[in-house]
N, C-alpha and C positions, 0 to 999 in steps of 0.2 A: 905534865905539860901545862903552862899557862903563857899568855900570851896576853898585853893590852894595848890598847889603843886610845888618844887621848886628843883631845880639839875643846878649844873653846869652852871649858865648865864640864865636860863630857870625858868618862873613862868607861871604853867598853872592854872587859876582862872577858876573857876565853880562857876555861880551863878544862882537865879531865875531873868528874864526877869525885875522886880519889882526893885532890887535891885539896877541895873547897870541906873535905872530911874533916882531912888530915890538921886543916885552919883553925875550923871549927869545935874542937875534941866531944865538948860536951853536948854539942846537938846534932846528930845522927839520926835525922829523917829518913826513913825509906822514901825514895822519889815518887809522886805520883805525877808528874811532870815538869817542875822547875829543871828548865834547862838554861837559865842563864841567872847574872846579877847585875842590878844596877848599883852603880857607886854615885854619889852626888857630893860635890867638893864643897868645904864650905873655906870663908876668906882665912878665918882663924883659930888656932887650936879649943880656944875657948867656943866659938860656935857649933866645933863639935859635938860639945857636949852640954852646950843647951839645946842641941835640936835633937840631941838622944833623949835628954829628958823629955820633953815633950811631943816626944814619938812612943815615949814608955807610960806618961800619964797618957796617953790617947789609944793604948792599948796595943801596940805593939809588942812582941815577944822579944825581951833582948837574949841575944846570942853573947855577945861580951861586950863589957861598956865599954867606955874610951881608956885606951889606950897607946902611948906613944911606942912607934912600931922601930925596929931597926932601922928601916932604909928610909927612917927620915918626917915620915907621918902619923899623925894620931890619929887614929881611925877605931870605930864601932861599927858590930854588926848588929843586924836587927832582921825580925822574919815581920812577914806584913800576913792579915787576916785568913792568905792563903798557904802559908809556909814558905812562901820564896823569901829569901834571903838575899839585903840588900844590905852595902856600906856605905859611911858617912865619915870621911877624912879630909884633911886640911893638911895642908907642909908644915913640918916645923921649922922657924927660922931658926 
């Protein structure tokens, strides 16, 4: 199950625990609380992936770098200092 919703700069995804696994292949955290993600848009596919780099020199764990997805977007994930797991995607024209 997943589910988003989207306003303004803003995408709040709702998924089951399984799903965000099955995305992820190679980072299989046991949960000690992350129960949601943020995704933050950026204008362009190239912004993606400068602000991956400098979420990875600033010590961020990457999940996968940028890559352009099926349904349209480049997007990276990334864990922040606590393990939660957030994205970074832009449309591809």
């Amino acid at each position: 199950m997943y589910i988003e919703f989207e306003s303004e700069g803003v995408r709040f995804a709702i998924c089951l625990r399984n799903v965000m696994y099955d995305y992820t292949k190679k980072y299989e955290k046991k949960a000690t609380g992350q129960l949601f993600e943020l995704a933050f848009p950026c204008k362009t596919p190239a912004d993606v992936d400068k602000t991956y780099a400098k979420l990875i020199l600033a010590g961020a764990t990457s999940i996968h770098p940028p890559e352009d997805m099926p349904w349209g977007q480049r997007n990276t994930l990334f864990a922040d200092p606590d393990g939660n797991i957030h994205e970074i995607f832009a449309t591809i024209s």
